[in-house]
N, C-alpha and C positions, 0 to 999 in steps of 0.2 A: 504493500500500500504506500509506504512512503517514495518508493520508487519510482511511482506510478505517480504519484501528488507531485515530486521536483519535476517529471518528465511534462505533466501536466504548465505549472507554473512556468520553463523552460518555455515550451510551445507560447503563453499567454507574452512573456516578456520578449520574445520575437516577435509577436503580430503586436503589441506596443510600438516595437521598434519601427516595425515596417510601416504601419501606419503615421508615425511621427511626420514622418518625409513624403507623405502623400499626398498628392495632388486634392485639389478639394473639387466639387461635383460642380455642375455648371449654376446650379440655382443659387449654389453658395456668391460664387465669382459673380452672379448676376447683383449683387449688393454693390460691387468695386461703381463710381458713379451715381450710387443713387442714397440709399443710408451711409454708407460707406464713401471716401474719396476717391479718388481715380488709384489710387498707392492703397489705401486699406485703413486710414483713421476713418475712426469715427465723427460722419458729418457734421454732427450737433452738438452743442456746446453740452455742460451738465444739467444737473437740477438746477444747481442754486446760482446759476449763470456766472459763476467766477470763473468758469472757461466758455470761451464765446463757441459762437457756430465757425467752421472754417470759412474765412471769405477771401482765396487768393489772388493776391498783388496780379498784375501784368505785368510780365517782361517792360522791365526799364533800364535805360541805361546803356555804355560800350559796356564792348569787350574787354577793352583794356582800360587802367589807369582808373576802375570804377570803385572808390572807396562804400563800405555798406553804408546804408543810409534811407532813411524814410522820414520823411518831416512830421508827417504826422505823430510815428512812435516817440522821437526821439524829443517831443514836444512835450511827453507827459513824464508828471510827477512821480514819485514814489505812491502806493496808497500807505505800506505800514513799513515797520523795519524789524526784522527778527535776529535778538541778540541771548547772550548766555542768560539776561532777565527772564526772558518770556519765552525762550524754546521750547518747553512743554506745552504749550498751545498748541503749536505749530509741529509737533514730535514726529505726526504718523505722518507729516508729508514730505519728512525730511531725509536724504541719504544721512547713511551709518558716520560717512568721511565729513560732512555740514558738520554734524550734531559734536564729533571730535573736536571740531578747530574752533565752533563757538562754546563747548563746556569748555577746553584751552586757554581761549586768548578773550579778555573782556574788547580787546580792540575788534574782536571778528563780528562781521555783521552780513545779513543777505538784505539786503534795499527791493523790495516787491513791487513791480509794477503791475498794471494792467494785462492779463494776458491779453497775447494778440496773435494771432494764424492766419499768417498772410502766406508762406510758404507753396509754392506752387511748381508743376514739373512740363516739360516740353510733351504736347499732344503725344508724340511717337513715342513718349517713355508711358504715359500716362494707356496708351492702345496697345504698345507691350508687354507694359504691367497686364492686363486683362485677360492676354491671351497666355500668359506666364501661370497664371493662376490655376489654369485646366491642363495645362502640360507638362511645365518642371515639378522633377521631381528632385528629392536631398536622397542619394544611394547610402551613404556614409556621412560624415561630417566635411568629409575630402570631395567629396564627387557631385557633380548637378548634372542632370540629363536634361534636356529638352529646354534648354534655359536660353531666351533671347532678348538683350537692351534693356529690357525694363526688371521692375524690383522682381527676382525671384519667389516671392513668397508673402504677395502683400495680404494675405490671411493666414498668418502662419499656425502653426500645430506643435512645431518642436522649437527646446531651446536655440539650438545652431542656425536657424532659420531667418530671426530678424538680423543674428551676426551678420548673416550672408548679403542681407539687405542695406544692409550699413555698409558691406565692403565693396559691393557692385553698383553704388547708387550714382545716378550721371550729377559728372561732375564737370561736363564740356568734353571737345574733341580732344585738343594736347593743351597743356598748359604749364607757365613758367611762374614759380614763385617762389618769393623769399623767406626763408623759414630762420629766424633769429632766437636764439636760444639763449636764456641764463639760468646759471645755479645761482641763487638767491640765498647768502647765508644770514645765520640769525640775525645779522647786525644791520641786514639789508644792503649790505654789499655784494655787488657780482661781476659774475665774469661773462661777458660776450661771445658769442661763435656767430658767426652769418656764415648762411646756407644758403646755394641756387637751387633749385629741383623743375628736374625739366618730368614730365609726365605725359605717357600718350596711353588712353583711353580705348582697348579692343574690344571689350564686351559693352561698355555703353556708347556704343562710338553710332549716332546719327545717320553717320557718310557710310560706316561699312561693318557692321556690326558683327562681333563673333559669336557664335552660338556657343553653349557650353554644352559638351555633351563626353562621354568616357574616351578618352584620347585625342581630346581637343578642350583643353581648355587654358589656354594662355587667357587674360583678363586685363593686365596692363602692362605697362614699363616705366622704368622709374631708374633717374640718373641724378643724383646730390654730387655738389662742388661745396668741399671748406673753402670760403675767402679767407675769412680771418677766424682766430688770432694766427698771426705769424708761425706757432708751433703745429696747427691745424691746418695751414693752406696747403691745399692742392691735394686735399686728403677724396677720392669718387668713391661712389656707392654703386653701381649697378645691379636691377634688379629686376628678372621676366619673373611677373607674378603671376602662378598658373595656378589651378587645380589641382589634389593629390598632396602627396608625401613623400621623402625621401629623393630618387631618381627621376621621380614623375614629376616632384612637387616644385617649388619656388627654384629660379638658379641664379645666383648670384655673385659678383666681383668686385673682387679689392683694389683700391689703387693704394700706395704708401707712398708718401713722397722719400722717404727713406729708404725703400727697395729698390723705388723705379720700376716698377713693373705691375702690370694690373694681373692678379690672380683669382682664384675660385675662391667663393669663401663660405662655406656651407655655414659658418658659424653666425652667420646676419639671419637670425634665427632666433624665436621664442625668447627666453630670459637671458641672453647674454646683453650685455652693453653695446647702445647705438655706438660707434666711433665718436668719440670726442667728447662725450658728457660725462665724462666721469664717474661713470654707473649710472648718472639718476635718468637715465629713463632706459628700458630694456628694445629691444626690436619692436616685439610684438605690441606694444605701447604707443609705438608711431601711429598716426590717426588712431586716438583712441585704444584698436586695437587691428592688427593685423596678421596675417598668415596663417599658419594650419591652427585648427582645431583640437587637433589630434588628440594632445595630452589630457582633454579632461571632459568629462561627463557633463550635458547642457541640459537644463533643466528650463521647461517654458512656465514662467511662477504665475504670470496675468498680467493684465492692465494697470494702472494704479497712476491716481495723482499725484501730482509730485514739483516742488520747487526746485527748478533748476535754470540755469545758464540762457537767456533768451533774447535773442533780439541784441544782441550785442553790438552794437555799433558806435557806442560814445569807448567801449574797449579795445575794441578793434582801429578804431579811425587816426588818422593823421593828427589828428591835434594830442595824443595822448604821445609820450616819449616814455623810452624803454625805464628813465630815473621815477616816471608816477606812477610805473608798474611797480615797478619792486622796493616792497615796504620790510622791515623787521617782522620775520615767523610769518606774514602771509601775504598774498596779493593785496594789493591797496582797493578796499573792499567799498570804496567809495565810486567806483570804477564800471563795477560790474553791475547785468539789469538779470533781476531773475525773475519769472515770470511762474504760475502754476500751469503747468501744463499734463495728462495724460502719456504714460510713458511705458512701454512695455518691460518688466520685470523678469531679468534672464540670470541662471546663477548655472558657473562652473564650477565644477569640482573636482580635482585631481585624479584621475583615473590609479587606481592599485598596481605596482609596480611600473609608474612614469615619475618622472620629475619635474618640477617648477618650483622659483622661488616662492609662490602666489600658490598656495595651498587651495585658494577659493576666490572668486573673486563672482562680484555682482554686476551686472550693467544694467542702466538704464537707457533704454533708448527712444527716443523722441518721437511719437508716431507720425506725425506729418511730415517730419525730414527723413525718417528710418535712419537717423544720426544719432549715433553714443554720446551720452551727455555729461554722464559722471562712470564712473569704478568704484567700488570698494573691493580693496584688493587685502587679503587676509594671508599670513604665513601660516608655516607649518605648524605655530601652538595657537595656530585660532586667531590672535591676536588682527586689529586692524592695524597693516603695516604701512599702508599708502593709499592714500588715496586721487585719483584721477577727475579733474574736470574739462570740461569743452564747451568753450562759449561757446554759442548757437547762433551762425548771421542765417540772413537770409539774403544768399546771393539771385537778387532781381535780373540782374542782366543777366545771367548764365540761365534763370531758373531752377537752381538749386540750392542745396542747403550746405556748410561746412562749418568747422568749430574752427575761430582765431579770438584769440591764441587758446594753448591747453596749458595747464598745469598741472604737476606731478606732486604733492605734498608730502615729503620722506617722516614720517613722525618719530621713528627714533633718532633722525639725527637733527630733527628741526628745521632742516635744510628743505626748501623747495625747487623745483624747476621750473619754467616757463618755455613753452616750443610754441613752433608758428606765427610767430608773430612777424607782423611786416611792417608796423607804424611809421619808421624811421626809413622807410627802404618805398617800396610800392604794395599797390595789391596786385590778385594776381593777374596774369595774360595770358588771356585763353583765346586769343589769336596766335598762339605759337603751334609753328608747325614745324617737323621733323622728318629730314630723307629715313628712307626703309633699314636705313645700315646705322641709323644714330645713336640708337640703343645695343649696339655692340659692345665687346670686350676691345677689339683690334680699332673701331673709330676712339674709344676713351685713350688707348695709349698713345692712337697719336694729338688726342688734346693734348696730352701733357705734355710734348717737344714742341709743342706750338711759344 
């Protein structure tokens, strides 16, 4: 009998599995457009109307040189402010990593505006999204079959699923931008890095779209330049981000300006250290979060309101300089806009016999961008060890969503990080375009003789 009971259970936690990653039936998909958005949030604002109904902006704006920006948002007040006083009002809508830095610092605050969901996607993602929804399917964590342009999964079923939607969401054809980094120490002193990053877009690409399906799934490319500091210049990254694991999965290359020579480097991978930051942020950290799955079990928790990162444009903009970003122990919290918004609730967990620093880790992710907003990232005794935020623009002229800048909070060493940021530089240009050989090994070495 008991044999018969695990072989029983066995069979039940396989057709769990297989249905996680399942396509959903047509009447389902028939909601994308009508209750639902063309991506898969929920049309309608809540009960008690502190989240509005979605009303999306129109394409505004260049391509290039288009700092975020919306007169209207950027016109209103704060309505309340949430500090170490009064956080237990505010508890159950708060991530674990908030609730950390305002029980911490009496200086920490979130400034609450009006929500607002303007955020809106290009028709062809918005018609692919739709038809994505009756077709792709998640094999693995690693693998999408039938997947084309638009969100994989805009009614999702399993944890891995809104990840997916996070990592594949259009973000323009190719694009160039500056990505400025500091480690922020307690005393509010830091250190600089600027970064180029050229990007060219194969799976949501407009012009020429890849499909993902089992032996085809390259998805983007991606090439970072250290300019500075001087011990950091001239340091490339290359990187064809594909589908899979190991052989199959991401392949990537090193430039050193100490070698000379650009090489493979399987190690631009999961929890090892980006080049240049000094530990505080891992690979898989870059946007939020990136590359395999593989290491950990994904859990789909629900829906759930939640104050986060929104509409971020007095933080992101030109007129803010990298010295009134970086305050003592936190962001200068005067800075940032956080808004309530509804956000999909996904928890990983270390799979038995794999490693990561990050024992556990939570996302939030934003349903009307399918963009990761915060992390709570947990180590091996439980403990909350870091945690991750992403302001939320709303890029009008692209019609899409991304987080400038992100920050990293190290809470045992007090120390934070700040990435993506361009204030002092540009935003970004999504007019750049790249010959078919740009994103090679043999074109990067001869940048560097150049």
């Amino acid at each position: 009998m008991k044999k018969t009971l695990a072989s029983l259970l066995g069979v039940a936690a396989l057709c769990l599995t297989a249905q996680a990653g399942a396509k959903v039936p047509a009447a389902e998909a028939a909601k994308l457009g009508a209750e639902l958005t063309p991506v898969g949030a929920e049309k309608a604002g809540n009960a008690d109307k502190t989240i509005p109904e979605w009303t999306p902006r129109p394409r505004t704006g260049a391509l290039k040189g288009e700092w975020p920006n919306d007169p209207d948002v950027d016109a209103q007040k704060p309505l309340f402010t949430i500090t170490k006083a009064n956080m237990a009002q505010y508890s159950a809508k708060l991530t674990e990593g908030h609730k950390k830095l305002l029980s911490s610092y009496d200086s920490y605050k979130l400034n609450v505006y009006p929500s607002v969901r303007k955020i809106d996607w290009p028709k062809e993602i918005q018609d692919a999204t739709k038809a994505n929804a009756t077709t792709c399917e998640l094999v693995n964590t690693e693998i999408l079959n039938n997947c084309k342009l638009g969100f994989p999964f805009p009614i999702p079923k399993s944890g891995a699923e809104p990840i997916w939607n996070h990592k594949l969401k259009w973000r323009g054809e190719s694009v160039t931008r500056y990505n400025n980094q500091m480690i922020v120490q307690p005393n509010g002193q830091f250190q600089l890095t600027k970064i180029v990053e050229d990007v060219t877009f194969g799976y949501a690409s407009l012009k020429n779209p890849t499909e993902l399906k089992p032996g085809q799934g390259e998805f983007l490319k991606y090439l970072s330049k250290t300019v500075a500091p001087p011990r950091l210049a001239g340091t490339f990254i290359l990187v064809h981000e594909k589908m899979g694991t190991g052989a199959e999965g991401r392949a990537a290359w090193l430039y050193s300006p100490g070698l000379k020579r650009i090489r493979r480097a399987p190690t631009v991978c999961c929890d090892n250290p980006y080049e240049g930051t000094d530990g505080h942020q891992f690979y898989d950290q870059v946007d939020m979060f990136n590359g395999a799955l593989e290491r950990y079990n994904w859990k789909l928790v629900g829906k759930k309101e939640m104050y986060i990162p929104y509409n971020s444009n007095k933080i992101a903009g030109k007129g803010t300089k990298y010295k009134d970003l970086a305050k003592p122990k936190h962001l200068n919290q005067d800075l940032p806009r956080y808004e309530l918004h509804r956000v999909w609730v996904v928890e990983a967990d270390i799979k038995p016999g794999t490693s990561h620093t990050f024992k556990k880790r939570r996302f939030y992710v934003d349903e009307d961008g399918w963009t990761i907003a915060a992390v709570d990232d947990y180590d091996n005794r439980d403990q909350l060890y870091q945690f991750q935020e992403g302001h939320i623009i709303n890029a009008s002229n692209l019609l899409a969503a991304t987080t400038v800048p992100e920050v990293i909070y190290h809470f045992t060493s007090g120390r934070y990080f700040i990435t993506a940021a361009w204030n002092e530089d540009k935003p970004i240009d999504a007019t750049a375009s790249f010959n078919a050989d740009y994103f090679s090994a043999a074109s990067v070495q001869k940048m560097t003789t150049k």
